[in-house]
N, C-alpha and C positions, 0 to 999 in steps of 0.2 A: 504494500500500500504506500502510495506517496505522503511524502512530508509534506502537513497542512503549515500554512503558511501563515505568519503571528497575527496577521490580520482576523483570522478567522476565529476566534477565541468563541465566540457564541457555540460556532457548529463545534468545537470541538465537547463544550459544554454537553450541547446535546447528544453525543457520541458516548460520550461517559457516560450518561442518565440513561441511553439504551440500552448498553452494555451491562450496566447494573443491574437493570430492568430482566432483560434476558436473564443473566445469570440467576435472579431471583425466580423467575418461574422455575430454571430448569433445575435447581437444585431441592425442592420440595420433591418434584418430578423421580428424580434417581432416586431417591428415598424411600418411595411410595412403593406397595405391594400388591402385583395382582391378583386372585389365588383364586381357585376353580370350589366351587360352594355346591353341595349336593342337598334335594331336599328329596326326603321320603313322604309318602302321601296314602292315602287308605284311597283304595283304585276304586272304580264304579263308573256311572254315569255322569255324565257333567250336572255340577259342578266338581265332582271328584274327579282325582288325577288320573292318569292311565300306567303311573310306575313309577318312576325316579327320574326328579329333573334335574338340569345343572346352571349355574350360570357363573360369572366374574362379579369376584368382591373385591373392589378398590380400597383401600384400608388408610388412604390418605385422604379421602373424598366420604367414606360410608356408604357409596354409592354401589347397586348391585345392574349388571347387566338385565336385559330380559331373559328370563329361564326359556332353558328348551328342553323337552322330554330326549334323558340318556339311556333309556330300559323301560321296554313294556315289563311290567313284573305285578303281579297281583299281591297287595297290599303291601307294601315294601315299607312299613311303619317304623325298624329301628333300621339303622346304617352303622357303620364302623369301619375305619381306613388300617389297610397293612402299613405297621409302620415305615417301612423298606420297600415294600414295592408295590407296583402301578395297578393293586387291585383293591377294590373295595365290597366290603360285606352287609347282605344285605339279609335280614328277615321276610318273609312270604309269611303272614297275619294268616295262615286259613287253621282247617282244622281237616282238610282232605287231602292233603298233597300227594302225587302220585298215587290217590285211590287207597289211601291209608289214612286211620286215624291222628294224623299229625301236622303237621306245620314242617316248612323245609325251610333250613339256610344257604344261601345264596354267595356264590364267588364269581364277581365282575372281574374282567381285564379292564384299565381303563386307556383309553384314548388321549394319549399325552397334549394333542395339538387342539382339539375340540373335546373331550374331557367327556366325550358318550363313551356310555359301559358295553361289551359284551359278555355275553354268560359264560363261564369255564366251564360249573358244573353248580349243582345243587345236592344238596345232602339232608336227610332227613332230622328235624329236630327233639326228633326222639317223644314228642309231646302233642297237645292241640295249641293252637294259638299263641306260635313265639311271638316276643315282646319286644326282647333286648338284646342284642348281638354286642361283642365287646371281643377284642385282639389284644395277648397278653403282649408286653413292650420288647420283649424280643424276636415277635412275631413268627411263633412255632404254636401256637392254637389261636381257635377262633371258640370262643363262650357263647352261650344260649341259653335263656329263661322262657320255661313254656307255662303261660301264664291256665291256659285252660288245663293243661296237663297236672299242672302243679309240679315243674319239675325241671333240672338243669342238666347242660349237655356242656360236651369237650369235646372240639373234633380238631383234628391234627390236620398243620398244613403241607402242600407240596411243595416241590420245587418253584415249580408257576405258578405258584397262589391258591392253586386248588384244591377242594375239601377234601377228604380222607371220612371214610365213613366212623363213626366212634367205636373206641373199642369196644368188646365185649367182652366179659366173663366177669375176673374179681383180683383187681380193682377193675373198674370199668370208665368209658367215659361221659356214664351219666347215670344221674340222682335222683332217684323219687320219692318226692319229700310228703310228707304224712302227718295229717293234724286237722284241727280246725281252731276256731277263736271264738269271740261272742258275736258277730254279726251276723244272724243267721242268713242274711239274702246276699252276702260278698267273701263272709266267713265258712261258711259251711264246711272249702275242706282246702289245700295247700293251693296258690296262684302265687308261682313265682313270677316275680314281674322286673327285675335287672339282674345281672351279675358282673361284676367287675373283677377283674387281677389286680393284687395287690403290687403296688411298685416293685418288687421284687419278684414276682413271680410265684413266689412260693401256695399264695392261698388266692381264694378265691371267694367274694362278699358278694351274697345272696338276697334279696329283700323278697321275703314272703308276706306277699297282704295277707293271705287267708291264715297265715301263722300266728302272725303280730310279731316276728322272727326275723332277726337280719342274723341267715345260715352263715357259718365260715365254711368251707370245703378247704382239705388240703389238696392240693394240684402240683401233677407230675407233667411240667412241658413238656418234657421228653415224651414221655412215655405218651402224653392226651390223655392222660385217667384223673379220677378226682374220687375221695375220699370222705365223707363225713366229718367234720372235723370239732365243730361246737358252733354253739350260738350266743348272739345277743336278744335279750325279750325289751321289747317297749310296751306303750301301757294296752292294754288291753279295749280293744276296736280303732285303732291306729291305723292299722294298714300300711306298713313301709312299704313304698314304690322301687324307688330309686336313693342309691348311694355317691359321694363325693369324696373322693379323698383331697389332705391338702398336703401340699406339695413335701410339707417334710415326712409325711409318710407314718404319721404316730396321730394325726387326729381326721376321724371322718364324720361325716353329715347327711344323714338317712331322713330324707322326706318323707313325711308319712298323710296317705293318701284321705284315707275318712276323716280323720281327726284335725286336716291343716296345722299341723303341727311341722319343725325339725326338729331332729335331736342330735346333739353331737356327742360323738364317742372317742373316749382315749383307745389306740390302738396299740397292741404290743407286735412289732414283727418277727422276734424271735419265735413269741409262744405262740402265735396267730390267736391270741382272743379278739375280742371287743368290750368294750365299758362305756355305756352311756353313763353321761355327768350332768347333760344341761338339755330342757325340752322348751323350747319356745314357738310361740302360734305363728304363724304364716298371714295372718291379719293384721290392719290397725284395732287399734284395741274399740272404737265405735263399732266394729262390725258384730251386731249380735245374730242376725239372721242370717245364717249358715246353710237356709234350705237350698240342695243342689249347688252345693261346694265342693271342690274337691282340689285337692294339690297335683301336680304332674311332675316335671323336671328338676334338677338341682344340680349346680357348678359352683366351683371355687375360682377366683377368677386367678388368673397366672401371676400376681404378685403372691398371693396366700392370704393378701388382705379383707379381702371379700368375699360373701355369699351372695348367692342370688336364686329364689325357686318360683314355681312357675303357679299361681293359682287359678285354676278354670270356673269359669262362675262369676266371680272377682275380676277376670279379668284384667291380672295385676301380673309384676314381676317382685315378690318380697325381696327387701334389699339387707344386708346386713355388714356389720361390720366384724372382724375378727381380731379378737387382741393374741397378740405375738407371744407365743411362749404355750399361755394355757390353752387355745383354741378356743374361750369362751366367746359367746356371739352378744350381739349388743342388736339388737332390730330399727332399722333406720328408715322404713316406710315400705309401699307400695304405690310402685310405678303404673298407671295403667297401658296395657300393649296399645291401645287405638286399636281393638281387632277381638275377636272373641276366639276364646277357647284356646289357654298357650298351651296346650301338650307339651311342645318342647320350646327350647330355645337352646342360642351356642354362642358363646362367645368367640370373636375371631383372636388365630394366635397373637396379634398384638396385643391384647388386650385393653384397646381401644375403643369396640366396639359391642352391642350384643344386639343378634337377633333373635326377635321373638315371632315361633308359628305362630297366626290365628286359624286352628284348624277349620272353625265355621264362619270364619270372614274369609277365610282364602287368598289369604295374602300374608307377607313377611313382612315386619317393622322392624326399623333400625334404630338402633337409641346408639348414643356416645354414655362412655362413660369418665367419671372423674376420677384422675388416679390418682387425689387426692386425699374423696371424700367415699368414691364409691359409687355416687349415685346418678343414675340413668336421664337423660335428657331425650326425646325422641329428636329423632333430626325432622321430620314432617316429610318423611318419605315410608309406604308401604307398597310393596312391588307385589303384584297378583303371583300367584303358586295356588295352583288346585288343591283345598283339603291337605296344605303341608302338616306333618306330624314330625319331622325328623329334620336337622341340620348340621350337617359336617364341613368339619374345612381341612384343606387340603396344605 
């Protein structure tokens, strides 16, 4: 470029102010994260989904692409990503699969350039109507809770991602759990409804609504067997859904379904117990009518600072705060989704953002969150998704 000449002092002004200018958009730009976002959906007619959609989440913006369907898949309501490789897992919601009384899990290849799934294979879930699929962290199994079954599965993975049928005999790679509680129309007899691996691998956390039971299982990756191991009880017609661990790996946070309540529990990973210490409502404390309430989801968010669970009915996302050391929770309100019914919601890995389903508005809302204080802002954007129930990121 030639040399401006002293006279020009103005443009050169203006050359600095655009140069600056440029450099300021483009360095937020290289910062920014775009990451491929999956939503699971309970299949049917329209308005309901037809399988598992996908789209781009901007993490600098909050902003989500339009979804497009990645897999016809009947009810595909829980999801779960291999840690290592380009496949994700999905549940099929029935209670028929291949002409049998159970429900099957699902292994997608995924599509690195457009991020559509296709089928490896599918494997039976041992049960009726799986719920929750989860990938131990060194991704050598894939977990499954059969909620109509009452009952949890282990299946071992391949080389390319694909299921392995579970073992059989003793130990084997699936639980059938046995009981009931005091509800008699949701109590009656076992619904497991998540199972999670423990950062370690070693065990495996179970929440049985119909038990009032968050089960432990010891678990052999290697081997994909799982063994009865002990339980935790919460109070009686509770109903634990789903479990959170937080990041140090010694306290976790079982939502529980009937009751709106969470409880959080000290964890030992030597001896693989659980110890609930502290039960706090999912409500503001004005809320006294309860009728057709119910809890759904529960995340820690990637500081350890924060909880957050999902209320259906309500309409809300409980916010909570966590002190450091005890794991004690302190309750800091209820965000409403703009949107009915959160089943689930997910935080993206920055920990910047969360989305929340509205399984019966049909659409996904984006809130920021403060990583200050914890607490959710919606941005005034909800992006339509048929009957989402499930969100993963990539």
């Amino acid at each position: 470029m030639p040399r401006l000449p002293r006279a020009m002092p103005t443009l050169r002004a203006a050359l600095r102010t655009s140069l600056t200018a440029a450099v300021a958009l483009v360095a937020p730009l290289a910062c920014a994260e775009s990451r491929w976002v999956w939503f699971g959906t309970y299949t049917g007619a329209p308005p309901q989904g037809a399988g598992i959609y996908v789209a781009r989440f901007d993490d600098a913006t909050g902003t989500l692409s339009e979804p497009e369907l990645a897999a016809e898949l009947v009810n595909p309501s829980y999801l779960a990503l291999h840690p290592t490789k380009p496949v994700l897992y999905a549940v099929s919601e029935v209670a028929d699969a291949d002409g049998r009384p159970t429900g099957s899990v699902v292994a997608l290849a995924i599509d690195p350039e457009t991020g559509r799934l296709t089928e490896l294979n599918h494997r039976s879930s041992g049960g009726a109507g799986p719920c929750a699929v989860a990938v131990d962290r060194s991704g050598a199994v894939v977990l499954a809770a059969n909620y109509g079954g009452g009952s949890s599965v282990c299946l071992g993975i391949e080389e390319d991602g694909s299921l392995r049928a579970a073992v059989e005999g003793e130990p084997a790679g699936f639980i059938q759990h046995v009981g009931k509680s005091v509800d008699p129309g949701r109590q009656e007899g076992p619904h497991g409804h998540s199972i999670d691996p423990t950062p370690d691998g070693r065990f495996a956390i179970v929440c049985d609504l119909g038990l009032d039971k968050v089960l432990v299982h010891r678990l052999d990756t290697a081997a994909a067997t799982m063994r009865p191991h002990g339980a935790a009880t919460v109070a009686p017609g509770a109903g634990p859904r789903h479990f959170a661990f937080h990041p140090d790996g010694r306290h976790g946070y079982c939502i529980n379904e009937l009751d709106l309540t969470v409880t959080a529990m000290h964890f030992d990973p030597q001896d693989g117990t659980l110890r609930p210490f502290q039960t706090l409502s999912t409500l503001p404390a004005g809320v006294t009518d309860r009728t057709g309430l119910s809890t759904a989801e529960i995340a820690v968010h990637p500081s350890g600072r924060f909880l957050y669970g999902s209320n259906r009915g309500h309409d809300s996302i409980a916010m909570y705060a966590i002190e450091a050391g005890s794991g004690r929770l302190e309750f800091l309100g209820a965000e409403p989704i703009r949107g009915r019914v959160p089943r689930n919601f997910a935080l993206d890995p920055s920990g910047k953002w969360l989305l929340a389903a509205g399984q019966d508005s049909h659409g996904v809302s984006v809130f920021s969150i403060d990583g200050a204080t914890g607490r959710l802002t919606y941005s005034g954007r909800t992006t339509p998704v048929p009957a989402p129930v499930c969100i993963v990121f990539r």
